[in-house]
Biopython code that builds the backbone (N, CA, C, O; Angstrom):
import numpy as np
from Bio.PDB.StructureBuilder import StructureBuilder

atoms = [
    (1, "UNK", "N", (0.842, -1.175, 0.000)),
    (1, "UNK", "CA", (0.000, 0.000, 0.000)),
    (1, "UNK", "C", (0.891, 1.244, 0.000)),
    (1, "UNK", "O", (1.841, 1.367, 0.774)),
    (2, "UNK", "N", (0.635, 1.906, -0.656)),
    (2, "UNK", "CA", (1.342, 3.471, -0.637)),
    (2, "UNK", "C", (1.059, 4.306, 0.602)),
    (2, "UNK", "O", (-0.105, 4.441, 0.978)),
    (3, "UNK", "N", (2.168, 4.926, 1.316)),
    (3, "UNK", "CA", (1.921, 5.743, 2.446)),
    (3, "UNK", "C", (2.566, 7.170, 1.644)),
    (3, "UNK", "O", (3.713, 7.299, 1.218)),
    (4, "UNK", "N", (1.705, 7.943, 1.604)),
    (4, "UNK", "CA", (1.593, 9.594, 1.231)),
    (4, "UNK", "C", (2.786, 10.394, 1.919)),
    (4, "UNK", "O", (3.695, 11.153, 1.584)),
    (5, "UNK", "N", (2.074, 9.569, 3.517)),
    (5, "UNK", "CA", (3.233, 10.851, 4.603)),
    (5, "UNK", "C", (4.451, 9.615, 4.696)),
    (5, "UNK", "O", (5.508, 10.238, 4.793)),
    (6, "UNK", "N", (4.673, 8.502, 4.705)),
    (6, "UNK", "CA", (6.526, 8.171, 4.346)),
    (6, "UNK", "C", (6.689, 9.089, 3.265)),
    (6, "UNK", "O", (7.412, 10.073, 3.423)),
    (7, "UNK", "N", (6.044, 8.859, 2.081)),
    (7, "UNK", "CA", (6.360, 9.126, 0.504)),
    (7, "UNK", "C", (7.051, 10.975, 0.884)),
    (7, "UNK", "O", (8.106, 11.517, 0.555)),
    (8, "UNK", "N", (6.325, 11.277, 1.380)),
    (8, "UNK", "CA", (6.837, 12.952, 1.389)),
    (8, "UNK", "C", (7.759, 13.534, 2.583)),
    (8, "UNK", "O", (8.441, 14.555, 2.672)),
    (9, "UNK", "N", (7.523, 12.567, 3.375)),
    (9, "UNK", "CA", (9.022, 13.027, 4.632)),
    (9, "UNK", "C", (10.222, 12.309, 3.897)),
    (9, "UNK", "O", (11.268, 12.943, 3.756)),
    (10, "UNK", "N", (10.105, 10.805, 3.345)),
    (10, "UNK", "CA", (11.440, 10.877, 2.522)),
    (10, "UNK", "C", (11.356, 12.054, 2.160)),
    (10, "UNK", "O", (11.759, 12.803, 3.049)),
    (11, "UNK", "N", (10.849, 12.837, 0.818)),
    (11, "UNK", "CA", (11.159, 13.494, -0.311)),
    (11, "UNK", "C", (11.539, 14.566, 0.215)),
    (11, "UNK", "O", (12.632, 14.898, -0.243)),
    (12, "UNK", "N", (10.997, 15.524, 1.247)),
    (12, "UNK", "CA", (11.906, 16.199, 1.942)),
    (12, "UNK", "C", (13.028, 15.989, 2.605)),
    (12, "UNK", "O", (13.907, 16.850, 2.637)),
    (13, "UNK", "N", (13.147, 14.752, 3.255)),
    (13, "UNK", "CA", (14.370, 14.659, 4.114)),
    (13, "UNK", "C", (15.367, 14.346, 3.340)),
    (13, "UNK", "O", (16.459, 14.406, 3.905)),
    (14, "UNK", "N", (15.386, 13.883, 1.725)),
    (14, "UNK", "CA", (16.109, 14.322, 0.876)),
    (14, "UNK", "C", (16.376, 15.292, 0.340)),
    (14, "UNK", "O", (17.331, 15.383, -0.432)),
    (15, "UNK", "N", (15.609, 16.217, 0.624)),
    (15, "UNK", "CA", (16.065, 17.719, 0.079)),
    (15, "UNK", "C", (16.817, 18.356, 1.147)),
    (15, "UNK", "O", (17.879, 18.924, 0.894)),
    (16, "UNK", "N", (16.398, 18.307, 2.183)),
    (16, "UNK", "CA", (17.283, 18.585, 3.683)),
    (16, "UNK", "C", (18.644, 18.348, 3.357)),
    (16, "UNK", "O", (19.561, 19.167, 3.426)),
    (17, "UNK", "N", (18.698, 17.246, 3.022)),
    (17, "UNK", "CA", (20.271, 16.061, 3.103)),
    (17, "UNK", "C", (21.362, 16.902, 1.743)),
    (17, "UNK", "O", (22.552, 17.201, 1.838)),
    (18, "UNK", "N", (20.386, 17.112, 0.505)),
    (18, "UNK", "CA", (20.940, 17.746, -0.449)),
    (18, "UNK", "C", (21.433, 19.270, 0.223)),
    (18, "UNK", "O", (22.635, 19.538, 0.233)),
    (19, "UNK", "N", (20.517, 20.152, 0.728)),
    (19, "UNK", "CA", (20.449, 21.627, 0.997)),
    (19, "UNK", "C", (22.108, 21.574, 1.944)),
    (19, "UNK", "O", (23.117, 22.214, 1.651)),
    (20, "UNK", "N", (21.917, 20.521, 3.202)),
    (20, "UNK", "CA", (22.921, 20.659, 3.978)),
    (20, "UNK", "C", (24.594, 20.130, 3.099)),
    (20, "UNK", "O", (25.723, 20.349, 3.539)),
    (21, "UNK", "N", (24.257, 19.454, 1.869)),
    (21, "UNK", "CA", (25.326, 19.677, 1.280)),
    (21, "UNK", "C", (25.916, 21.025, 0.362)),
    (21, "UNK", "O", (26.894, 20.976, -0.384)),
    (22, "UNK", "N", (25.164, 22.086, 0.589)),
    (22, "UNK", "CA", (25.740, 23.007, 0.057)),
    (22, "UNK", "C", (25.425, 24.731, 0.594)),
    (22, "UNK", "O", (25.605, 25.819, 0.047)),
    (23, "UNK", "N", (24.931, 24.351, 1.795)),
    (23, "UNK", "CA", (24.736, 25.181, 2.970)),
    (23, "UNK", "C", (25.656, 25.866, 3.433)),
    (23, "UNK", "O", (26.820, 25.464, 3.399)),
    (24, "UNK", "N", (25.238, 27.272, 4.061)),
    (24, "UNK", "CA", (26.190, 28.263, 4.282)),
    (24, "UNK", "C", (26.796, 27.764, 5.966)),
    (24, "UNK", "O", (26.228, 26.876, 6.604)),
    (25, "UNK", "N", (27.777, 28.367, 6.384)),
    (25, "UNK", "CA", (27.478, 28.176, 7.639)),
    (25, "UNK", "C", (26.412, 28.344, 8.153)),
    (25, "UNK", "O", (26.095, 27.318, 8.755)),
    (26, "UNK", "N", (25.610, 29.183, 8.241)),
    (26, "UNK", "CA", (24.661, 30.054, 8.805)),
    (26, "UNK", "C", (23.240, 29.502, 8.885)),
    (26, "UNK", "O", (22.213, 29.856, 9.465)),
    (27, "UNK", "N", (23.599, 28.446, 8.034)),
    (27, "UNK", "CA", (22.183, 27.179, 7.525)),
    (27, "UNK", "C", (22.691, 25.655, 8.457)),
    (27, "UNK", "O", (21.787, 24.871, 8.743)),
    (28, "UNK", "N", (23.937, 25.361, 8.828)),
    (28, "UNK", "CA", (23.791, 24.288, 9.154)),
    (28, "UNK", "C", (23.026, 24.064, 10.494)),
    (28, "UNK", "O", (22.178, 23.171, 10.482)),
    (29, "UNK", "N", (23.235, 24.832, 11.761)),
    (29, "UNK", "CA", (22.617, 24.615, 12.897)),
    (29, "UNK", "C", (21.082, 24.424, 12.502)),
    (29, "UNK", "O", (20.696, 23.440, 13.133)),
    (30, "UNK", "N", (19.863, 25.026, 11.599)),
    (30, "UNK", "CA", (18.627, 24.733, 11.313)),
    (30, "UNK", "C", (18.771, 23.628, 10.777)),
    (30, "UNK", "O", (18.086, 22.820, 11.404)),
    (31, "UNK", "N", (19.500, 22.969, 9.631)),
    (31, "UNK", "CA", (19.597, 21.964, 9.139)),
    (31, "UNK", "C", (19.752, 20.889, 9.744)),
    (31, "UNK", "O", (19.038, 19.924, 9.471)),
    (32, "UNK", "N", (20.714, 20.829, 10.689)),
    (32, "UNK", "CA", (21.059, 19.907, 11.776)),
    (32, "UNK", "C", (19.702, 19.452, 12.830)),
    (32, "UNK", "O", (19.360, 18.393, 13.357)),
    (33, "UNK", "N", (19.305, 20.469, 12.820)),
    (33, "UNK", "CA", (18.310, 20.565, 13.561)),
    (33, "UNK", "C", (17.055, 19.580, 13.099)),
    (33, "UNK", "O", (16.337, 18.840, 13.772)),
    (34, "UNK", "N", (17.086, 19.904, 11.510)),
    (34, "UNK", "CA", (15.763, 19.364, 10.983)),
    (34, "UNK", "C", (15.559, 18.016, 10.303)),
    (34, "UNK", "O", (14.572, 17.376, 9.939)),
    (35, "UNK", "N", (17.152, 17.796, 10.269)),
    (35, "UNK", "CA", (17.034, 16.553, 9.363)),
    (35, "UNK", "C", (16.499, 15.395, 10.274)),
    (35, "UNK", "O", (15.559, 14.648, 10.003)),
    (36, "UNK", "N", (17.316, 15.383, 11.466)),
    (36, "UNK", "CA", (16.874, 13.780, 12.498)),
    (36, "UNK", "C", (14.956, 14.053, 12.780)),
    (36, "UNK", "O", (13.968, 13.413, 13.139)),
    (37, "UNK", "N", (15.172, 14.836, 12.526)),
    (37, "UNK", "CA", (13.660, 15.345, 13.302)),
    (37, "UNK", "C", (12.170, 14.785, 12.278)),
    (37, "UNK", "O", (11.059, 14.637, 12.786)),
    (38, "UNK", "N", (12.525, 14.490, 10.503)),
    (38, "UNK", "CA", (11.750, 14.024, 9.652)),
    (38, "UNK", "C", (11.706, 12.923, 10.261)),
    (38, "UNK", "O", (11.086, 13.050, 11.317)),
    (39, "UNK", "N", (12.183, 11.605, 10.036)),
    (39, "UNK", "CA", (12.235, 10.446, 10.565)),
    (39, "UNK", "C", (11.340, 10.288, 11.839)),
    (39, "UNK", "O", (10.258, 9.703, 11.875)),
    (40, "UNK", "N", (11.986, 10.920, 12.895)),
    (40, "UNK", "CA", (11.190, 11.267, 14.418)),
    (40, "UNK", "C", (9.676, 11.451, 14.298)),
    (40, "UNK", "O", (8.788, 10.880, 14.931)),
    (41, "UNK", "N", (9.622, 12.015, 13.717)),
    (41, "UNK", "CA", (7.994, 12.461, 13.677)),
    (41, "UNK", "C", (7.170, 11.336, 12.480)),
    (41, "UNK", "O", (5.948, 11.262, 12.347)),
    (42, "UNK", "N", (7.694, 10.924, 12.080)),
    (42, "UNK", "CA", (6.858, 9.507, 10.896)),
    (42, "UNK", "C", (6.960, 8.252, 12.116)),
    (42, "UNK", "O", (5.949, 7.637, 12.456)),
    (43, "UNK", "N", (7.850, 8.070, 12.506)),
    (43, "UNK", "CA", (8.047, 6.988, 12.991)),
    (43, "UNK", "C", (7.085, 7.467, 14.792)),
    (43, "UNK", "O", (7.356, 6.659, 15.681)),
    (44, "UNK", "N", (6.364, 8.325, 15.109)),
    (44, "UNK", "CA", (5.483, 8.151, 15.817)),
    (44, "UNK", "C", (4.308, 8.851, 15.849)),
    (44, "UNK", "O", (3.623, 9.203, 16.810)),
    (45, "UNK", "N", (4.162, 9.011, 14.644)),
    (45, "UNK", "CA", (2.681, 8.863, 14.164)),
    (45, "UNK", "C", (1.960, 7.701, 13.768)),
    (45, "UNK", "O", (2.383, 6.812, 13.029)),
    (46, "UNK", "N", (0.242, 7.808, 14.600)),
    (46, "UNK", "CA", (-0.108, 6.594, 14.210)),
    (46, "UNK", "C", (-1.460, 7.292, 13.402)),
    (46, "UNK", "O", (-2.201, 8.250, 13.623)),
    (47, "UNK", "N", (-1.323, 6.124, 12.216)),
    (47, "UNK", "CA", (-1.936, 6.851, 10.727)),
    (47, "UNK", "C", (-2.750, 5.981, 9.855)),
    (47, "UNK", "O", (-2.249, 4.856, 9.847)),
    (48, "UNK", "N", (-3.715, 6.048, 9.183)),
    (48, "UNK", "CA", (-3.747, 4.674, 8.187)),
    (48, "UNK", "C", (-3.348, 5.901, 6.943)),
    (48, "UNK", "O", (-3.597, 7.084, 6.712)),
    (49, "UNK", "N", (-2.576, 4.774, 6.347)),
    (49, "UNK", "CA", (-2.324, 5.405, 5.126)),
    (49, "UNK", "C", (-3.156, 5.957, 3.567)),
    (49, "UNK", "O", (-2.855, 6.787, 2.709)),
    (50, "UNK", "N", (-4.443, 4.912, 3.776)),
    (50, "UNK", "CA", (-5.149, 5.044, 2.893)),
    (50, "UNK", "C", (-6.606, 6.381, 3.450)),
    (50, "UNK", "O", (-7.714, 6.606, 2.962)),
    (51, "UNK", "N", (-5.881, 6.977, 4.627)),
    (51, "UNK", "CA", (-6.885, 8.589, 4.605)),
    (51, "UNK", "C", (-6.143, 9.268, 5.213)),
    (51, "UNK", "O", (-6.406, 9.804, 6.290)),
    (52, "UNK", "N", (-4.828, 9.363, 4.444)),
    (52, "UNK", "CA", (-3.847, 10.247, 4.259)),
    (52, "UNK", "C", (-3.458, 11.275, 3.657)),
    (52, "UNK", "O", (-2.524, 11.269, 4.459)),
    (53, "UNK", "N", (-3.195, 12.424, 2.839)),
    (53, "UNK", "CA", (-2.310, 12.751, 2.227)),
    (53, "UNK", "C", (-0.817, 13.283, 2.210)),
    (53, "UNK", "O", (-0.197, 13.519, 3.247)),
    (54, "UNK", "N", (-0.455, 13.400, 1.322)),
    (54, "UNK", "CA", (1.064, 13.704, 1.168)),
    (54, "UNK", "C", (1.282, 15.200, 1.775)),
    (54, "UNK", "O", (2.375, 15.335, 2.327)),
    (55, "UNK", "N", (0.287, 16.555, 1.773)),
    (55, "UNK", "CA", (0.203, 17.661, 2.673)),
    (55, "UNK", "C", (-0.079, 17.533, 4.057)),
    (55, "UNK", "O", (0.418, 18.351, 4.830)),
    (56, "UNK", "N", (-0.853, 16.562, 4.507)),
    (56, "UNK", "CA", (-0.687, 15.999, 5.880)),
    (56, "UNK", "C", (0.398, 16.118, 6.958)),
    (56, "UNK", "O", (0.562, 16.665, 8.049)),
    (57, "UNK", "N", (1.082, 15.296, 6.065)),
    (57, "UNK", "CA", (3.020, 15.268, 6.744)),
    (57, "UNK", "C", (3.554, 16.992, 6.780)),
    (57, "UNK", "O", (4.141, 17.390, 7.786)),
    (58, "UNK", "N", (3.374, 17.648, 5.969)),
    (58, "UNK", "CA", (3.425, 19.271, 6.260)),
    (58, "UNK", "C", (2.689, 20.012, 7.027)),
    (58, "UNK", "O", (3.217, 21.093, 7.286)),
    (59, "UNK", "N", (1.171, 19.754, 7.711)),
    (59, "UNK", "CA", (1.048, 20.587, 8.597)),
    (59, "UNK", "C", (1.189, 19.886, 10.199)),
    (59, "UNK", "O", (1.078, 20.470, 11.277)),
    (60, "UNK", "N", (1.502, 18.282, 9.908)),
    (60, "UNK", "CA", (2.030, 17.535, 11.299)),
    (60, "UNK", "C", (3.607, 18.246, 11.458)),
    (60, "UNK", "O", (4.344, 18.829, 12.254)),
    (61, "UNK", "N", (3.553, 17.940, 10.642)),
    (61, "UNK", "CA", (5.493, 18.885, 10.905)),
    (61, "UNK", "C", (5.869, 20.110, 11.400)),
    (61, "UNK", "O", (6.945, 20.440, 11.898)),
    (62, "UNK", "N", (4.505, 20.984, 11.143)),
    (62, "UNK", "CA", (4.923, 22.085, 11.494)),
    (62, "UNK", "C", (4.399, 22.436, 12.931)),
    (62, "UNK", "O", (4.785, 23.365, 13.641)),
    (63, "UNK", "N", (3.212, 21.275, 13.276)),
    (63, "UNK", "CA", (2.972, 21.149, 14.796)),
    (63, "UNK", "C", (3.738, 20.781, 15.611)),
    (63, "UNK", "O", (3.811, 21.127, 16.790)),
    (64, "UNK", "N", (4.745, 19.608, 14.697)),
    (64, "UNK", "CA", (5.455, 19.347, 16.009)),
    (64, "UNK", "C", (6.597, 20.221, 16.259)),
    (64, "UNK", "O", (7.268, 20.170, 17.290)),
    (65, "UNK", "N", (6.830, 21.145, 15.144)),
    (65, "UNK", "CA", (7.889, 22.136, 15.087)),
    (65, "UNK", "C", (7.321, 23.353, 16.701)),
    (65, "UNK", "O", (8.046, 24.041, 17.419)),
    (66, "UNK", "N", (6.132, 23.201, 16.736)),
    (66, "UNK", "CA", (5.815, 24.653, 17.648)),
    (66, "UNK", "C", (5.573, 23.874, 19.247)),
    (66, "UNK", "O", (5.205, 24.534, 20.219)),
    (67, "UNK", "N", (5.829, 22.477, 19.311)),
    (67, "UNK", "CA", (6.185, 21.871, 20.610)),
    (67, "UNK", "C", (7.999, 21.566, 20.706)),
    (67, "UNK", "O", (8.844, 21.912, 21.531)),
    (68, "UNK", "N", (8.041, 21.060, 19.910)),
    (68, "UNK", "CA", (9.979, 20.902, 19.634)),
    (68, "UNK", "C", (10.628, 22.364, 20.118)),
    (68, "UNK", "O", (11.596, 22.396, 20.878)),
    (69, "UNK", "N", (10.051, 23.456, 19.647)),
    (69, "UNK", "CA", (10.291, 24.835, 20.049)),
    (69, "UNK", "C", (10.581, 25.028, 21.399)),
    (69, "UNK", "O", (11.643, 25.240, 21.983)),
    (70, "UNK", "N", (8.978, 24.867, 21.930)),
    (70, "UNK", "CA", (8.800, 25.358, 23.547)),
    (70, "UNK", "C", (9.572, 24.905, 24.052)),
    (70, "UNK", "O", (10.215, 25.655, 24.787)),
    (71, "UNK", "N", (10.006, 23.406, 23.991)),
    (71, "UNK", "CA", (10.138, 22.213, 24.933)),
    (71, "UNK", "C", (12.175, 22.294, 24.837)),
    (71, "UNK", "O", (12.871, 21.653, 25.625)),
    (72, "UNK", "N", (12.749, 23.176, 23.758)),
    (72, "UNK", "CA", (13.874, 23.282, 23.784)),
    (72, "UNK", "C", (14.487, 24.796, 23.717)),
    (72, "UNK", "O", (15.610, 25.179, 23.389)),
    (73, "UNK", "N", (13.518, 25.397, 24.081)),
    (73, "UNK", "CA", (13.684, 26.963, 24.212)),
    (73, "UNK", "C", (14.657, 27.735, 23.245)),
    (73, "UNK", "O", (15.753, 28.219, 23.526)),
    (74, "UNK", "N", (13.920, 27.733, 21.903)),
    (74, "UNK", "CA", (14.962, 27.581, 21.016)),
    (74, "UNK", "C", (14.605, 29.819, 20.803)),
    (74, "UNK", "O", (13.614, 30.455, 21.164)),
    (75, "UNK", "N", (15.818, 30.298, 20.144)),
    (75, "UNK", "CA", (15.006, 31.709, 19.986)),
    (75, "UNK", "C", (14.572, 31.904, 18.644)),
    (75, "UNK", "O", (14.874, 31.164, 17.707)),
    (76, "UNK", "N", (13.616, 33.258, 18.553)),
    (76, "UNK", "CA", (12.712, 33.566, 17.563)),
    (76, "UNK", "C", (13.770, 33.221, 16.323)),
    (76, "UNK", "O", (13.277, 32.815, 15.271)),
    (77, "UNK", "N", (14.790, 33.328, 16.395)),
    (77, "UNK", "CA", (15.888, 33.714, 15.129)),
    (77, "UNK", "C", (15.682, 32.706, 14.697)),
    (77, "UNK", "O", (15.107, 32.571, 13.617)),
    (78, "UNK", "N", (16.298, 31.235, 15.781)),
    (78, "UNK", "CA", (16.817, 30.228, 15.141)),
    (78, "UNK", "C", (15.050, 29.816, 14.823)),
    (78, "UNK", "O", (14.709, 29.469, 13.692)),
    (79, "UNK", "N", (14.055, 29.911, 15.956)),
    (79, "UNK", "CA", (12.899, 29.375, 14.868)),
    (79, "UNK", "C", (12.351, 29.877, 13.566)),
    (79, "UNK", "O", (11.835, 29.118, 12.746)),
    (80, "UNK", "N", (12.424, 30.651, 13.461)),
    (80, "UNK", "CA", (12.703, 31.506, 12.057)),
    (80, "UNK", "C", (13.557, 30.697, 10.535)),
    (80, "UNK", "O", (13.005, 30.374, 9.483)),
    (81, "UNK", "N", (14.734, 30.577, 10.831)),
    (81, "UNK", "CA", (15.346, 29.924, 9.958)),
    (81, "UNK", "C", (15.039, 28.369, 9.962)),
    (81, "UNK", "O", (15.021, 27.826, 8.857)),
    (82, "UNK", "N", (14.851, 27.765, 10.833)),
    (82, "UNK", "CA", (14.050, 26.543, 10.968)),
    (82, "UNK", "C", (12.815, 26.338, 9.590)),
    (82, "UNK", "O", (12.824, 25.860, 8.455)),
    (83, "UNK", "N", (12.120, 26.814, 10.227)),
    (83, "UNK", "CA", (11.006, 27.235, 9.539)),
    (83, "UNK", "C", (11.513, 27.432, 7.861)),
    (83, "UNK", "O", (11.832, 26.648, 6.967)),
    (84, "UNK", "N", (11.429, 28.486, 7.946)),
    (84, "UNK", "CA", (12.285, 29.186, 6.354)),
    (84, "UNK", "C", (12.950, 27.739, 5.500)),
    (84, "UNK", "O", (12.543, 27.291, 4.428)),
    (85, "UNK", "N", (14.279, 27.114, 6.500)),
    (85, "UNK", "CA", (14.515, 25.739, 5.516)),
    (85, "UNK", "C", (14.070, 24.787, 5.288)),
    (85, "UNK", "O", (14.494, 23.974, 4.467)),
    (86, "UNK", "N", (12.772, 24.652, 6.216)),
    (86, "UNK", "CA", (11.980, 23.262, 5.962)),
    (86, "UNK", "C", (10.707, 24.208, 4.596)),
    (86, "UNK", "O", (10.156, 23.535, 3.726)),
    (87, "UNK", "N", (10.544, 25.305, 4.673)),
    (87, "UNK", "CA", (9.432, 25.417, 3.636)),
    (87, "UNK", "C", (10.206, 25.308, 2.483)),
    (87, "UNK", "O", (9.576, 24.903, 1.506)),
    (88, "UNK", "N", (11.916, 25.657, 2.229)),
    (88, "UNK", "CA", (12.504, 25.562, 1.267)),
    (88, "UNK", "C", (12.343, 24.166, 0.605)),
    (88, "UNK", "O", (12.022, 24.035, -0.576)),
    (89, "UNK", "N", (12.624, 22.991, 1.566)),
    (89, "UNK", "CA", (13.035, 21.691, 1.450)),
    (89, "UNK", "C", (11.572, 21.378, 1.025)),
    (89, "UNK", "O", (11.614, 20.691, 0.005)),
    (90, "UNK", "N", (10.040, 21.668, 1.497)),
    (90, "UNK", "CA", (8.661, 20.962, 0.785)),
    (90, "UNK", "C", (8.673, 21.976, -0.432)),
    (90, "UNK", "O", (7.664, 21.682, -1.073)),
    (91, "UNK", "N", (9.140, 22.737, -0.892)),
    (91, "UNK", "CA", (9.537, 23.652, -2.174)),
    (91, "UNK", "C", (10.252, 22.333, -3.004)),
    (91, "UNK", "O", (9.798, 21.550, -3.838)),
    (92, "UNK", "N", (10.961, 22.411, -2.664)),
    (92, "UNK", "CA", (12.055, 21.286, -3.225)),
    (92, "UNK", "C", (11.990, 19.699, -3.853)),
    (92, "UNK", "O", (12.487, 19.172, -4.848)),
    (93, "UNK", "N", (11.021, 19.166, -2.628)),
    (93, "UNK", "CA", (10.749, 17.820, -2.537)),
    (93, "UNK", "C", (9.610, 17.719, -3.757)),
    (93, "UNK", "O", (8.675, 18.507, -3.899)),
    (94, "UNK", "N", (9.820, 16.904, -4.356)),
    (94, "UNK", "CA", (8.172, 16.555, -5.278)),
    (94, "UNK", "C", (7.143, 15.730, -4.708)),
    (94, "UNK", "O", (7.121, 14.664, -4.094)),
    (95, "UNK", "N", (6.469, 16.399, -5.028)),
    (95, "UNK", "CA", (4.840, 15.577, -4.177)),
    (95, "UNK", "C", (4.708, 14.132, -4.434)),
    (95, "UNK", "O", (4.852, 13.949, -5.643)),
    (96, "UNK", "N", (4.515, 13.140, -3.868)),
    (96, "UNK", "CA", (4.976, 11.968, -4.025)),
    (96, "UNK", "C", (3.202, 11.692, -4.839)),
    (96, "UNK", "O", (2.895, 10.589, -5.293)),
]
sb = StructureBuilder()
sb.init_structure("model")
sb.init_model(0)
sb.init_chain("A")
sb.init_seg("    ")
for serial, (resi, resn, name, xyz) in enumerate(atoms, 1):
    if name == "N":
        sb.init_residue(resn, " ", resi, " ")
    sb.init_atom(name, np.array(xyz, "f"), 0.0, 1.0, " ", f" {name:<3s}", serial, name[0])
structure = sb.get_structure()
C-alpha cells in the first residue's frame, strides 16, 4: 500500500540532506536541527495510510515544530530559519 506521509518526509528529508550539502554556515545549525527530526515524527505517528495525504506530513510537521520549540527553548531567530529551511526543502521535494 502506498503511504503519502513516508512518501513525502522521505522526499523532503532528501532535500534537507541535499540543501545541507551546500549550505552556508549560517544554515547548518537549522539543518542539523531538521534533518533527524523528519524520521522522528513519521516513525510516531499513528496513521492509516489510505486517509492520508502527502500535505498531511506538512502541517504535522509544522505542529510538532511549535512543541519541539517550547520544549527546547529555542530563539525567535533560530525558529525563524528553521522554519524558512523546511518550507525551502517541501519547495524542493516533489509531491509523491
Amino acid at each position: 500500500m502506498h503511504d503519502p506521509i513516508a512518501a513525502r518526509a522521505d522526499a523532503i528529508h532528501d532535500a534537507l540532506l541535499n540543501m545541507e550539502r551546500e549550505a552556508s554556515a549560517d544554515d547548518l545549525f537549522p539543518l542539523g536541527y531538521l534533518i533527524p527530526q523528519i524520521p522522528l515524527v513519521v516513525d510516531q505517528l499513528d496513521y492509516n495510510p489510505s486517509e492520508v495525504s502527502s500535505d498531511d506530513f506538512d502541517a504535522v510537521f509544522h505542529e510538532w515544530l511549535d512543541g519541539a520549540f517550547a520544549q527546547d527553548g529555542m530563539s525567535d531567530a533560530d525558529q525563524t530559519a528553521v522554519r524558512e529551511l523546511f518550507n525551502q526543502a517541501c519547495d524542493k521535494a516533489p509531491m509523491p
